[in-house]
C-alpha positions as CSV (number, residue, x, y, z in Angstrom):
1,X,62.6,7.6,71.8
2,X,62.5,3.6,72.3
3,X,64.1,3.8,68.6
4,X,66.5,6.0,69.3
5,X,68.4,4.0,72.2
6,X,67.9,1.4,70.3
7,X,70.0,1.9,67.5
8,X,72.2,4.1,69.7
9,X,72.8,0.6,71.5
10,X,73.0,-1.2,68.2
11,X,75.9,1.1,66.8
12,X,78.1,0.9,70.1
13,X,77.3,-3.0,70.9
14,X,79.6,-4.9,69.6
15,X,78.7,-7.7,68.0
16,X,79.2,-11.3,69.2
17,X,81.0,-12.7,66.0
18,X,83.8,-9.9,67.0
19,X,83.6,-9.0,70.5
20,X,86.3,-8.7,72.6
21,X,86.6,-9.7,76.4
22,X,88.7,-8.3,79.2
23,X,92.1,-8.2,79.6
24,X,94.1,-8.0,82.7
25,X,94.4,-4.0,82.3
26,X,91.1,-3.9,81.4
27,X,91.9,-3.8,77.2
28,X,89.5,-5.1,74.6
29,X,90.9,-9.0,73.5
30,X,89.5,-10.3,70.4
31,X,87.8,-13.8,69.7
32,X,85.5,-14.2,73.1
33,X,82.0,-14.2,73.5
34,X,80.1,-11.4,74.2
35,X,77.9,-11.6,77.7
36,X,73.8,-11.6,76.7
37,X,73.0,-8.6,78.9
38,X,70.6,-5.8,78.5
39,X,70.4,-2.8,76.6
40,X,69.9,-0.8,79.5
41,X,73.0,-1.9,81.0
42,X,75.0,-0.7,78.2
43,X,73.2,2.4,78.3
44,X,74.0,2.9,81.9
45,X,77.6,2.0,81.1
46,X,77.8,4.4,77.8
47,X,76.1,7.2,80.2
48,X,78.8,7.0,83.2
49,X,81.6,7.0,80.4
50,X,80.1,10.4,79.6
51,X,79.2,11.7,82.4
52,X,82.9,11.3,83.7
53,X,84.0,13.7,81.2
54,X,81.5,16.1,82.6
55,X,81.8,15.8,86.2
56,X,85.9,15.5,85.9
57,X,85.7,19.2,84.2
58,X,82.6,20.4,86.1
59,X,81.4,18.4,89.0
60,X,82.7,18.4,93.0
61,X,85.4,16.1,93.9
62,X,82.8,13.5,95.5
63,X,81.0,13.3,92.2
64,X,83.9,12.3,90.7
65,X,84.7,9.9,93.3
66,X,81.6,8.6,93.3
67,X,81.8,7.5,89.2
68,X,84.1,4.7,91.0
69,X,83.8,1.7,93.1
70,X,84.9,2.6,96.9
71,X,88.5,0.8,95.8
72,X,88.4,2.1,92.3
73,X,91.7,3.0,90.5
74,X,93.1,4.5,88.1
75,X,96.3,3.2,86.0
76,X,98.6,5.2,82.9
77,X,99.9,2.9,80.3
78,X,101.3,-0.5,81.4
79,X,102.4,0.8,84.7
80,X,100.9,0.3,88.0
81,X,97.8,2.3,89.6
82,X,98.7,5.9,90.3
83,X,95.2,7.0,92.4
84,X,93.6,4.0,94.3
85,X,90.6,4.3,96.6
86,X,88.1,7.1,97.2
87,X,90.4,9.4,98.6
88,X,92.9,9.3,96.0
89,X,90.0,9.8,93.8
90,X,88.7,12.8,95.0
91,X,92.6,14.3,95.7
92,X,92.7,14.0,92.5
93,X,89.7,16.2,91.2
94,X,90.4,18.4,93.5
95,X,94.2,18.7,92.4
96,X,92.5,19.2,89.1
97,X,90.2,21.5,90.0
98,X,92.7,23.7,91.8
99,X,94.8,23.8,88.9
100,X,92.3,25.4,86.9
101,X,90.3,27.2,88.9
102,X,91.5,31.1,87.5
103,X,88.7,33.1,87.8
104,X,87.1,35.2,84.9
105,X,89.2,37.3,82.8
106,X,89.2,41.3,82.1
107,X,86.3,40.1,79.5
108,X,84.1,38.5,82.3
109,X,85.0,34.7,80.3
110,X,86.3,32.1,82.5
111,X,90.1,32.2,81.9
112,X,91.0,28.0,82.6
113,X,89.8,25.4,81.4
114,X,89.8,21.7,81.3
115,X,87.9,19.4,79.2
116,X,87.8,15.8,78.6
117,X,86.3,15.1,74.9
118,X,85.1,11.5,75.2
119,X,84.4,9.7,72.3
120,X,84.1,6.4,69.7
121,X,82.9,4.4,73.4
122,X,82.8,1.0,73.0
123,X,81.3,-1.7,76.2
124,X,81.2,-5.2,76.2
125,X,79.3,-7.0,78.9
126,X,81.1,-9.6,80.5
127,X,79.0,-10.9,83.2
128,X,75.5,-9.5,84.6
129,X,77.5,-7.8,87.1
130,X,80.8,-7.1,84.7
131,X,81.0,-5.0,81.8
132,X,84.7,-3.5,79.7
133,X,85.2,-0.9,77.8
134,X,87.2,1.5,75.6
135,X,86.8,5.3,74.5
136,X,89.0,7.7,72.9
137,X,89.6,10.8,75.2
138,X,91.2,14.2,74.0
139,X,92.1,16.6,76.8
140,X,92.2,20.5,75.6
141,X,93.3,23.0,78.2
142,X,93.4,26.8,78.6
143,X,95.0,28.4,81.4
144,X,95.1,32.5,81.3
145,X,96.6,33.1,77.9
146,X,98.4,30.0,77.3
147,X,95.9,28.1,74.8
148,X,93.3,26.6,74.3
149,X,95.2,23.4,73.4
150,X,95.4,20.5,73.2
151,X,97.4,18.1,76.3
152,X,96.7,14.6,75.4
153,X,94.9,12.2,72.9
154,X,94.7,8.7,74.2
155,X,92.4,6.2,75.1
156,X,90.4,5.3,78.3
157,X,90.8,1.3,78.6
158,X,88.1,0.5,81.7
159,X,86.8,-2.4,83.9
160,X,82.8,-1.8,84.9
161,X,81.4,-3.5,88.3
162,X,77.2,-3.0,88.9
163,X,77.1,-2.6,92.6
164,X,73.6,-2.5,94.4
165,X,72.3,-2.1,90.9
166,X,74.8,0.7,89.6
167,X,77.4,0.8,87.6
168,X,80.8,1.7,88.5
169,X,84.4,2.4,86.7
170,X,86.6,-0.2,88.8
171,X,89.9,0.6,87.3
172,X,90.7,2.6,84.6
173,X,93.7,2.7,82.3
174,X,95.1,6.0,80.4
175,X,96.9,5.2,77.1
176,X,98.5,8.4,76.1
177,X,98.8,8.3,72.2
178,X,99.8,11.6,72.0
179,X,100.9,14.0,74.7
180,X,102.0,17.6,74.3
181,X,104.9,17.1,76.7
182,X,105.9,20.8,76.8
183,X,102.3,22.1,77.7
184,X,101.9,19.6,80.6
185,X,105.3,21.1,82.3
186,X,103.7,24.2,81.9
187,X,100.6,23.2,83.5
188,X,102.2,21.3,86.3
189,X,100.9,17.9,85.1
190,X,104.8,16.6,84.7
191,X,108.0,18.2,86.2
């Protein structure tokens, strides 16, 4: 098992000759040293990436909050934060969770869905108490008998704090590489 994390560390560290430090919006920058941390730091850090996939389609609106710092936010493209603070947070999952809530179908299946696909993570620590990352995220939605299908590909651009020994998402950034404009009208996501 020991094995296991460790080349599952291995394959996602990356390495000091090309790491990358933080940015301002919490992007990867190429050509700084990486932070000698521990392996079980980015394993915390790769396990909260995932488990916000998880929890965001699945968990109460507190869990989700609670993947964040108390003043936590989170940002789309270069613009400025759209959902800042615990509240927002959990507004948010909530306004998620409402709009896909439709309970089971004729065929007993749940009709709505939401899923966040998180993949190709990538951390760099940056301090013993500071940590960036990136993943690519692709959302696929169903709602009654429109889908399933795909809403967005993009990329999750994050900032990591460790707070009393726990690591948090302190602000993360959406970059939308492809979004299926016509399905998120639908879906109420843009007007």
């Amino acid at each position: 098992m020991l094995a296991l994390v460790g080349a599952l560390v291995a394959f996602v560290t990356i390495p000091p000759s090309t790491a990358e430090a933080a940015g301002s919006g919490g992007e990867l920058r190429q050509g700084a040293t990486n932070v000698v941390g521990s392996s079980d730091d980015r394993v915390q850090i790769l396990n909260l990436i995932n488990r916000y996939g998880a929890v965001h389609d699945f968990g109460r609106p507190e869990e989700y909050a609670d993947l964040f710092t108390a003043d936590g936010e989170i940002s789309v493209g270069d613009g400025p934060a759209i959902v800042r603070g615990r509240d927002a947070l959990v507004a948010q999952a909530k306004s998620d969770h409402e709009r896909f809530s439709g309970g089971p179908g004729p065929d007993g299946k749940t009709s709505s869905i939401m899923r966040h696909l998180i993949s190709n993570a990538q951390v760099t620590l940056t301090g013993s108490d500071s940590a960036v990352g990136q993943s690519y995220v692709t959302t696929i939605v169903q709602k009654g008998d429109l889908g399933p299908a795909i809403l967005s590909v993009g990329r999750y651009q994050d900032r990591f704090v460790k707070q009393n020994g726990e690591w948090r998402i302190a602000h993360r950034k959406i970059i939308i590489d492809f979004g299926n404009s016509e399905l998120g009208k639908k879906l109420g996501f843009t007007k």
